[in-house]
C-alpha angles and dihedrals in degrees: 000000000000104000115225123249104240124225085259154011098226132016114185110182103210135051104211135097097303094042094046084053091056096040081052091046100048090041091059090043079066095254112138107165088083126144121196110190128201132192087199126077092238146030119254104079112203089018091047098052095034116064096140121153099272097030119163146128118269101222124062119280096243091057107039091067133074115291090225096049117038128175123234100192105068107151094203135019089240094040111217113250096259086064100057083049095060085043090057088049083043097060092042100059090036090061096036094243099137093083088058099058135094123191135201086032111128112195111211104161140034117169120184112224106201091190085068091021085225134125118249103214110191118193126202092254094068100260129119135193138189126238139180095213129028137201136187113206095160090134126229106268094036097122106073106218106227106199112229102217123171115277100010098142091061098056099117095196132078130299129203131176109197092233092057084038104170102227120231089019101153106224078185111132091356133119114239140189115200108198112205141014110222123129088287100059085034082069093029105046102062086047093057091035084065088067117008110106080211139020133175119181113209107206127182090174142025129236132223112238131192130182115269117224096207134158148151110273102231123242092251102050086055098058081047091057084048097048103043112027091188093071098055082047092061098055090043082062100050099045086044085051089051087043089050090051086054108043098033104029091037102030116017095040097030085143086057105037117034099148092067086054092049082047102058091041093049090054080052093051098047094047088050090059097043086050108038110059093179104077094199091057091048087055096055085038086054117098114229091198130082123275110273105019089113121029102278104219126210120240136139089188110046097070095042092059082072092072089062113106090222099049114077129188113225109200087171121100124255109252102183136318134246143218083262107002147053112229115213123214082245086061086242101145111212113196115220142174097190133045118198115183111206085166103136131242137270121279113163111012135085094315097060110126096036092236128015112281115193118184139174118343091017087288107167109220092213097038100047084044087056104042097042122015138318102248140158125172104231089359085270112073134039131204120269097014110098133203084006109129096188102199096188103045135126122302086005097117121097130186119330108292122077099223089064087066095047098045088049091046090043081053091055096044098051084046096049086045096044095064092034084067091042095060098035097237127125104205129078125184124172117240113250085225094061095049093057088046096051090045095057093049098056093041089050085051097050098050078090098061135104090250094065093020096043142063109264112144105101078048095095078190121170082228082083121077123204091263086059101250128136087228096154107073120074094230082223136107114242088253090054103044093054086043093045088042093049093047109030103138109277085215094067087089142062118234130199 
């Protein structure tokens, strides 16, 4: 039977840092009819949908970009948000992806068809398309979660999630109530303490802080970046090899290595103290859990508002809200005009993957996930279904900063693609053999780690999935992961 020819070669569903990889890493393989689809107006991802006052990426500058393509002009060492996003338009255009993208476009169904050996990709608006190779870039915190407190439809103020943030809003002279502390409120929090007449902070869970060592990068040391590459490429290593100490020696070996872990929690401890003068307040802002169960977050703002008079912590649950006033389970009535929802996204519920993936013999990606276990080999491909290259899938993510993972991912695809030329097929599919395999490595690896060896119970960290398994980090240093990833055995998967 004649096959027919797709729509196109390569779909890959995301515009943000991952899918602009890919777009740059098939590009390079010589494809062309790609399609990259995005639900958002904009490229960007992450630095598209979040423009909230403070604002700004949690790992240095130098490292959070693409290894192959730095950029000099930094203004900060932590760059403000609005710069990542210009990077991202940056790379774009650099790539010449732009002409590849489509926005406004939602996937919600791809459905693999073995008889054409071709992805059926379907959109919100009714339309579907066919495609050889498909890729999922839909990011890891891409599903904002909206608490459904009691009551909720009667509150008569305002509401804000910070990923629908509503830009120019005046806290000044209103009463706000800020629901959650993760990395987001910890930026988010300082900035809305400046204005806001009252502001009470509701936290189910700390939040380990460190100092951050953060400054403007001079002029001059930015024409030097641009003049001499290597330079820039010298303090990318040594904040990737600080970044390294603290993920590998106080999170990954924990076993081994417990005095990093006590070290790092110790610098928290003592910020926390310099930062915080109520000690009553440093006690319900101290986490009873081990270093590096939940993601820890840099400031050297967020812990000192607290020492504002105006600024309360609330420790208590939410018990339901009210027209003008949040109820806690204590029966305390806090009285507020504005509601900000820092409360997190997502990761491992009905909304991951992003959209429904079915692939051979009618297997349903989030389902099977679900019901069994959450597994990727390489963090990249799943059994049964083939030519799908899944970016944000379980154990994929390596180090802390995201391009680890990207560059990692952009390593295995030229190396799969490779071998597919080289054969002259046009189908992959991962062996059900070397999943399991590579399942039972990376458990076995992570039985080290902070999150088994540790205490984590009290963490309520999306590291965690429902079946209780730390299945998001990759247990791997930056150096092995792009090794592992540029060498895996090509014979690991079945090709057709």
């Amino acid at each position: 039977m004649r096959m027919r020819q797709p729509d196109h070669d390569v779909v890959i569903v995301g515009a943000g840092f991952g899918g602009l990889g890919a777009g740059i890493e098939f590009k390079r393989l010589g494809f062309e009819n790609i399609a990259i689809l995005e639900r958002e107006q904009d490229l960007g991802g992450t630095w598209h949908v979040n423009h909230y006052p403070g604002l700004a990426v949690d790992i240095a500058s130098v490292t959070y970009s693409y290894s192959f393509a730095p950029n000099p002009y930094w203004s900060r060492l932590f760059a403000p948000g609005a710069e990542l996003k210009r990077y991202a338009e940056h790379i774009a255009d650099h790539y010449d992806l732009k002409r590849h993208m489509e926005f406004g476009t939602t996937v919600t169904l791809a459905e693999w068809d073995d008889t054409q050996r071709v992805w059926h990709v379907s959109t919100a608006d009714g339309a579907e398309r066919t495609c050889r190779y498909l890729v999922t870039a839909t990011g890891f915190l891409s599903q904002p979660h909206t608490p459904d407190f009691a009551g909720m439809e009667s509150f008569r103020g305002r509401v804000i999630h910070t990923t629908a943030w509503q830009d120019g809003h005046d806290f000044t002279s209103e009463r706000v109530a800020v629901v959650g502390t993760g990395a987001t409120a910890v930026q988010l929090i300082p900035e809305i303490a400046r204005q806001a007449r009252q502001l009470t902070v509701f936290q189910r869970t700390p939040i380990w802080v460190v100092p951050k060592v953060d400054f403007p990068i001079p002029n001059v040391v930015q024409r030097i970046f641009a003049r001499l590459p290597i330079t820039q490429r010298a303090a990318r290593l040594a904040n990737t090899a600080a970044l390294e100490a603290l993920m590998v020696f106080g999170v990954l070996h924990f076993k081994q290595a417990k005095a990093g872990n006590r070290g790092a929690e110790l610098l928290a401890r003592a910020h926390l103290r310099m930062q915080v003068r109520n000690r009553r307040t440093r006690k319900a802002l101290t986490p009873d859990y081990d270093f590096g169960c939940k993601r820890p977050t840099f400031s050297n703002a967020y812990l000192r508002s607290f020492n504002n008079p105006h600024v309360t912590l609330q420790t208590d649950s939410i018990d339901h809200v009210e027209p003008d006033a949040i109820v806690t389970v204590a029966g305390e009535r806090i009285e507020i005009d504005v509601l900000v929802l820092a409360t997190g996204f997502d990761l491992w519920g009905v909304n991951f993957p992003a959209f429904r993936i079915v692939g051979r013999d009618g297997r349903d990606l989030g389902k099977w996930w679900r019901d069994n276990r959450f597994q990727a080999y390489e963090g990249i491909s799943v059994p049964r279904f083939p030519n799908l290259l899944s970016l944000n899938s379980p154990y994929s993510y390596s180090g802390l900063s995201y391009f680890t993972t990207i560059e990692g991912q952009m390593k295995h695809i030229r190396r799969l693609f490779g071998e597919l030329t080289r054969r002259g097929d046009d189908t992959f599919e991962v062996s059900e053999e070397a999943n399991d395999a590579f399942l039972d490595r990376v458990t076995e690896r992570l039985d080290s780690s902070v999150f088994y060896n540790g205490d984590c119970s009290s963490a309520r960290s999306y590291y965690f999935n429902q079946h209780g398994e730390a299945a998001l980090l990759r247990p791997s240093s930056t150096l092995s992961t792009l090794r592992e990833m540029d060498r895996f055995p090509l014979d690991d998967y079945i090709y057709g």
